[in-house]
N, C-alpha and C positions, 0 to 999 in steps of 0.2 A: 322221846320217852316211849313212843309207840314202839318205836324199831328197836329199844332195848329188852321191850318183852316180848315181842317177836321173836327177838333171835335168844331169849332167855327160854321161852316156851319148847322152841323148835330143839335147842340145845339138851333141856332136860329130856322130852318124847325120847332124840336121835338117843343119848345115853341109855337112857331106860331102854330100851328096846334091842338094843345092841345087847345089854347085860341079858337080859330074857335069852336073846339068842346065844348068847355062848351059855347060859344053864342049859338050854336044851339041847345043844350039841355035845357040851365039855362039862358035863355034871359030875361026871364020874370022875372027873381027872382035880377034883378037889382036893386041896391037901390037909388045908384046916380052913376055918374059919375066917372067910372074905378070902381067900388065897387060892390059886388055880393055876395049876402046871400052865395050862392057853389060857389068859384074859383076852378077849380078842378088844373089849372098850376100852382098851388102854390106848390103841394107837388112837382113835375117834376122839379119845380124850385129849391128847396132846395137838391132833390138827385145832380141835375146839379151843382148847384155852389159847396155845399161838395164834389164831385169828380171832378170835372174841374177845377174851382177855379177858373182863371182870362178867362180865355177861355169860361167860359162857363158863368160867368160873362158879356163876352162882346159878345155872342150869345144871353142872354136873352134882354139887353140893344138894340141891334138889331132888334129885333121881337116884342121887347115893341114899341119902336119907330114905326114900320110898323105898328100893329095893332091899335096904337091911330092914326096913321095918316088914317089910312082907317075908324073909329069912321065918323060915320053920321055928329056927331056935332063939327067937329073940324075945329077950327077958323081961320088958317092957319099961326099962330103965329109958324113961324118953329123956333126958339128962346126955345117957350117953348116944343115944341115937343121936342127937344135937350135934355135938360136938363129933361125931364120927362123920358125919355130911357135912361140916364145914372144913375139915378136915382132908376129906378126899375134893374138895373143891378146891381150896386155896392153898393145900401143897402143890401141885400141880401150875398154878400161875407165880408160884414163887419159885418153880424152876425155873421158867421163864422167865423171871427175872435176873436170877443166876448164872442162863445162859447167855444173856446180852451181855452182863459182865464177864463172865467163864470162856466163852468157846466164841464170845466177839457177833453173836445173833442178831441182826438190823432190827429194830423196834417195827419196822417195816415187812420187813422177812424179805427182802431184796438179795439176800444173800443162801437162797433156801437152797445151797449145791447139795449132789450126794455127800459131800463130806461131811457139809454139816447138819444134814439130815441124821447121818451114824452118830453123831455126836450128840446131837438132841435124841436121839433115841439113849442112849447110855443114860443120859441128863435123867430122863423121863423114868427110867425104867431103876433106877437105882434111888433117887431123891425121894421120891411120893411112897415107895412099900418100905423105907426105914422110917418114917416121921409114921404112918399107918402103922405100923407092926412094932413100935415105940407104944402107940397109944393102945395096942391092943392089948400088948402085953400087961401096961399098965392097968390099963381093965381088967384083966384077967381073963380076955377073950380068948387067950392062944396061952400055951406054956411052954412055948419053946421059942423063941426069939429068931434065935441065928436060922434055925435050920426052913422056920415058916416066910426068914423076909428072903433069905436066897430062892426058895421056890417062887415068891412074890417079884421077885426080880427077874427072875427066867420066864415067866408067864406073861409079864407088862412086857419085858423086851420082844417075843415072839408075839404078844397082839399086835406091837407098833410096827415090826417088820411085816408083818401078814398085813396089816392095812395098809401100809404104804406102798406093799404091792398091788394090791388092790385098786390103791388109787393110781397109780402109774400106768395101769389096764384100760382104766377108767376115764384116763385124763384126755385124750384126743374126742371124747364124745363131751364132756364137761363143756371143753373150751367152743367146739365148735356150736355147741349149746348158747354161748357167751354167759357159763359160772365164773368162768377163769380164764386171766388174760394172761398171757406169756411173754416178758419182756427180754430182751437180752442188753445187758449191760457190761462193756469190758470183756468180752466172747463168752459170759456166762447165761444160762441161759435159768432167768427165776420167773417169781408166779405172784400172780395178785388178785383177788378175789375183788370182783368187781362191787360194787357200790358199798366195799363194809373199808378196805384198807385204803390209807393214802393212795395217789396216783402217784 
């Protein structure tokens, strides 16, 4: 119970914080409402939910919730703040589930190649801004559908590519740190976050 609020707390901060920093870089690059040319917490989101799963699910839903409620423009409809943070939480693990069925993803993530990194990035970056821009629209958050979930699609794909480069920069000091163990199985060469995933 301890370790699930742990990495539920650590989850929401890492998100919220991530989101602050692309407003303050990528403010301008907004196109409408919750939508940005660069989302850079999109890829942070998709490492989170694949390794946390409901935990880390209900840290992003957390910090989504907080950040639209702190939005300039927000109407005070706590109804749909509600339902917009659970929302951007549990789309997100329900690709995840869609990719262990879809594109064959290890429930383990024993299978984290580049391939199927590009693939979970497509997953990622196309599933979570139609079901969002679904409900925005129905809110009447946004009036334009098509044209707000494609730039939401191009923005979550470029976070999750720019993070994963990031992490890939990152990952020989992670590991030597002992965050992440490196296994190789079959000449493939995957990843395992020490004390959260199977061995």
């Amino acid at each position: 119970m301890l370790k699930s609020l742990l990495v539920i707390t650590i989850t929401a901060i890492s998100y919220f914080l991530f989101d602050r920093l692309n407003a303050f870089f990528f403010d301008e690059l907004e196109y409408s409402y919750s939508v940005h040319w660069v989302y850079l917490p999109s890829g942070l989101k998709m490492a989170l939910i694949l390794v946390f799963l409901t935990n880390g699910a209900i840290g992003v839903a957390l910090a989504s919730t907080l950040f639209t409620y702190l939005l300039p423009n927000f109407d005070g409809n706590y109804w749909s703040l509600g339902v917009t943070g659970l929302i951007m939480g549990l789309t997100p693990l329900w690709t995840r589930h869609l990719a262990i069925r879809w594109v064959n993803l290890d429930p383990e993530l024993s299978n984290l190649t580049s391939s199927m990194l590009f693939r979970l990035s497509l997953l990622f970056a196309v599933i979570p801004p139609v079901i969002q821009q679904l409900w925005f629209f129905h809110s009447k958050m946004t009036g334009d559908f098509l044209a707000s979930t494609a730039v939401m699609m191009i923005g979550d794909w470029v976070g999750i590519v720019f993070f994963l480069w990031i992490l890939k920069l990152t990952l020989p000091l992670l590991t030597k740190a002992g965050l992440f163990e490196t296994k190789n199985q079959s000449g493939k060469s995957n990843l395992k976050i020490r004390g959260y995933l199977p061995q």
